[in-house]
C-alpha positions as CSV (number, residue, x, y, z in Angstrom):
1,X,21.4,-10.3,17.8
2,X,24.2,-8.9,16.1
3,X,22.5,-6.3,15.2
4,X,22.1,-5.5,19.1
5,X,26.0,-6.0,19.4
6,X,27.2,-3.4,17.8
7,X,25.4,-0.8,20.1
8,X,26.7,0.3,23.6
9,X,25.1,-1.6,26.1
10,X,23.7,1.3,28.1
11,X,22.3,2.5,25.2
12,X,20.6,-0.8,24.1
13,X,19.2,-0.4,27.7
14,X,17.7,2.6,27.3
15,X,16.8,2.1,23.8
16,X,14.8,-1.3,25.5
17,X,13.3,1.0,28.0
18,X,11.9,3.6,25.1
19,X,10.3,1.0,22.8
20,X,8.3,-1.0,26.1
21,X,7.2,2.8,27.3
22,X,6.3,4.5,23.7
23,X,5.8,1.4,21.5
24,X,5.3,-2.0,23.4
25,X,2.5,-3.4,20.8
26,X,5.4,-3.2,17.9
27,X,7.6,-6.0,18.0
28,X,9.8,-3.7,15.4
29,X,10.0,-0.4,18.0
30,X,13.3,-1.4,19.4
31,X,14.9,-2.2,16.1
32,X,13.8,1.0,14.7
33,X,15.2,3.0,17.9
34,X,18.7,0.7,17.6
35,X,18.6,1.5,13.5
36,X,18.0,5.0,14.2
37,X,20.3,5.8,17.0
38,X,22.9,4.7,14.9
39,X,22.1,6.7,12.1
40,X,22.0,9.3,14.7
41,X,25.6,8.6,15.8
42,X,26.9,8.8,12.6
43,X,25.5,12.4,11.6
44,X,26.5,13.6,15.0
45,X,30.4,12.2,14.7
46,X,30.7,13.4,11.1
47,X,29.9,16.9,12.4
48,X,32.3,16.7,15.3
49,X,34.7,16.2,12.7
50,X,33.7,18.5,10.2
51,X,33.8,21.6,12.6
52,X,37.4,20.4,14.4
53,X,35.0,19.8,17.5
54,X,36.8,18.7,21.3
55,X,35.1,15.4,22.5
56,X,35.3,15.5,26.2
57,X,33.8,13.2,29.3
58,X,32.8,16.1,31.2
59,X,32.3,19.8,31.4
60,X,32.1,21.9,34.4
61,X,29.2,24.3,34.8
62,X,31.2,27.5,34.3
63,X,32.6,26.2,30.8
64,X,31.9,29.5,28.4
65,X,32.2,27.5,24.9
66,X,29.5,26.2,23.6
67,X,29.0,22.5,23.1
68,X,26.8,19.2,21.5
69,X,25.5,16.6,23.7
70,X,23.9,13.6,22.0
71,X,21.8,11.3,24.5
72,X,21.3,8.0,24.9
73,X,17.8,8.2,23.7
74,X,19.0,9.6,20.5
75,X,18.2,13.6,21.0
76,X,21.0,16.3,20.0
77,X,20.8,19.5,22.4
78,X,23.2,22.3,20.7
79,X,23.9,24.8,23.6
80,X,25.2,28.2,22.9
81,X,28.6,30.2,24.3
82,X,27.8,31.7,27.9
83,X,26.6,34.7,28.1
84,X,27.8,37.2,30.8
85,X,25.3,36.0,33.2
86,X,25.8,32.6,32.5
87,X,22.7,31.8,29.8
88,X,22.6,29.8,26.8
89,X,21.1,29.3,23.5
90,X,20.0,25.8,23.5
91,X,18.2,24.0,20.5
92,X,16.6,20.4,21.4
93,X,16.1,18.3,18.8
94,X,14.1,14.7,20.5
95,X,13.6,11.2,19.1
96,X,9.9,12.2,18.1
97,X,8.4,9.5,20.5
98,X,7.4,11.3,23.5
99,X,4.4,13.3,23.4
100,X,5.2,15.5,26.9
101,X,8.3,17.1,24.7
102,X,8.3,18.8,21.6
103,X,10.0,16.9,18.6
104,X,12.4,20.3,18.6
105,X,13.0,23.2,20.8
106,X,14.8,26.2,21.1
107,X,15.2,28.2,24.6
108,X,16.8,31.3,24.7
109,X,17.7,32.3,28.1
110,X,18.8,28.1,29.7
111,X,21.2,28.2,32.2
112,X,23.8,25.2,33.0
113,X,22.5,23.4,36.5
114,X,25.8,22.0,37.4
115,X,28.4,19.6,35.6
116,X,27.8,18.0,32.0
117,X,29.0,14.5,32.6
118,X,29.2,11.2,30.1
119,X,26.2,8.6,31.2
120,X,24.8,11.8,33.3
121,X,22.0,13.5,32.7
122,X,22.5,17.4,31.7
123,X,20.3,19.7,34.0
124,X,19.0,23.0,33.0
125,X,17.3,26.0,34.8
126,X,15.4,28.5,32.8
127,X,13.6,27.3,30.5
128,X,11.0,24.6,29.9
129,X,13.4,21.7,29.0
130,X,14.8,20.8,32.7
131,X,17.3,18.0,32.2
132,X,17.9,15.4,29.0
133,X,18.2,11.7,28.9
134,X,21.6,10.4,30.0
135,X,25.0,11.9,27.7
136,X,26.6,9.7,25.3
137,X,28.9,12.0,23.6
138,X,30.2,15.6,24.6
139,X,31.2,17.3,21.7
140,X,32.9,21.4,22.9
141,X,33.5,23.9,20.4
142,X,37.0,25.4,19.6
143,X,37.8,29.3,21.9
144,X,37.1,31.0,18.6
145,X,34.9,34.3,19.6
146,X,31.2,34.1,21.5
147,X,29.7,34.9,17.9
148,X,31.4,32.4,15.9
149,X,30.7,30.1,18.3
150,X,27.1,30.9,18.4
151,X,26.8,30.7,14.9
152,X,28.5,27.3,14.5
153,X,26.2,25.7,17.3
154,X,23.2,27.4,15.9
155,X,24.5,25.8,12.0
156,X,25.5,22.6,13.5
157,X,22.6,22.0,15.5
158,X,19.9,23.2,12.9
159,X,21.4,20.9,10.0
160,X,21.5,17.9,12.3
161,X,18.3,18.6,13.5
162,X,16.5,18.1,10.4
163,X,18.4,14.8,9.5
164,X,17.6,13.9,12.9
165,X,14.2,14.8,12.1
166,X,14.3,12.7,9.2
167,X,15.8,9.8,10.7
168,X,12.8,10.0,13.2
169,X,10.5,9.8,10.4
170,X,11.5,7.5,7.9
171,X,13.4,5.1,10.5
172,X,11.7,5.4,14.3
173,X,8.3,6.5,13.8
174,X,7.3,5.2,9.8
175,X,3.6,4.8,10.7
């Protein structure tokens, strides 16, 4: 149980709610998720740090910087600077569980459906991906230029995509 106690308690929740839907036979599926998620945290605070990222509770829909969202679930969505009419790069990376998502995703042309919130879900119009699990962390890039920006989110969100990736593999989904 201490394991357990060192995890949020809305994200143990969730976490409990993944391993009954995706894995109830394994009586290891929610310690894998917990193991994993925290990995997961790990990678994604490092990089906040690493690139001098902002972590915020909320962020209105006409924010133009780009910005990380990790989910309670685990997933990493990098989203892209706004364009001029308001779309976004996004790049999904998932917990590799679900079967009615791909493991990773990339739209090009998502648009913002209202506010980014902490323990909200973040909405999307656009594109195939139409809203994540509930945000954890909010991570906003610096003002620096639309192109550096989109190049750092792009960096970012590749590199912890495949340790994500790899987390999901060696940690979530061994078998």
């Amino acid at each position: 149980m201490a394991f357990y106690s060192k995890i949020d308690p809305e994200i143990l929740r969730h976490l409990e709610l993944l391993a009954e839907k995706y894995n109830p036979r394994s009586p290891l599926a929610l310690d894998r998720l917990v193991k994993g998620w925290r990995l997961k945290e790990k990678i994604f605070m490092k990089q906040v740090k690493q690139h001098r990222m902002i972590l915020e509770s909320r962020l209105e829909e006409g924010e133009a910087r780009a910005f990380l969202l990790l989910s309670y679930s685990g997933s990493i969505l990098g989203v892209g600077p706004s364009a001029s009419d308001g779309s976004r790069r996004l790049i999904y990376a998932g917990i590799g569980l679900r079967k009615d998502i791909p493991e990773t995703l990339v739209e090009e042309c998502i648009k913002l459906k209202g506010r980014v919130s902490l323990n909200g879900e973040a909405e999307f119009t656009g594109g195939s991906l139409k809203k994540s699990s509930p945000i954890y962390k909010i991570a906003l890039m610096e003002g620096n230029p639309e192109a550096e920006q989109l190049a750092q989110v792009d960096k970012v969100t590749r590199l912890m995509t495949r340790e994500f990736v790899t987390v999901n593999n060696k940690t979530i989904v061994p078998e």
